[in-house]
C-alpha positions, 0 to 999 in steps of 0.5 A: 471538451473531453480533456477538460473531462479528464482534467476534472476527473484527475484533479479529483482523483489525485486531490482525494488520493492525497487526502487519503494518504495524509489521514492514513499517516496521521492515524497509522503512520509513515511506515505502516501508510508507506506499506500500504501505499505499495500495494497500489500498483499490485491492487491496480493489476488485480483490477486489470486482470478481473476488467480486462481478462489479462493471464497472471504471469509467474514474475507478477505472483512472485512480486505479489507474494514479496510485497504482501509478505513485506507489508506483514512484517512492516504491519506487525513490527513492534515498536522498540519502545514497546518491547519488554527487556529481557533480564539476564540473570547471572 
């Protein structure tokens, strides 16, 4: 009984995640969603290590800092379309 338990719960937690990502790259994006989906894993280990009591490594604080510093500049990217052209004066 238990595996059909674990079946259910990663039915619906799988069907909710991919629910989430659609609305997220209908309204954001693929690049901004994408970005953001990337943190996952790092939002996951933060998790662990409140739960669980785990000691940070230095390898895991440097890749936290590149990936947040990476979603910055993804999230605040202007679009070319957006961008004013300079003029050139001669």
């Amino acid at each position: 009984m238990t595996i059909v338990y674990c079946l259910i719960l990663g039915f619906f937690a799988f069907g909710l995640s991919i629910l989430l990502y659609i609305i997220a790259q209908r309204y954001l994006g693929a690049a901004k969603t994408s970005a953001y989906y990337a943190l996952s894993p790092f939002i996951a280990v933060i998790l662990l290590l409140l739960i669980l009591g785990e000691s940070l490594s230095l390898q895991f604080i440097i890749a936290l800092i590149l990936m947040i510093a990476g979603i910055f500049i993804v999230v605040n990217d202007v679009p070319v379309s957006e961008k004013r052209p300079t003029q050139k004066y001669s």
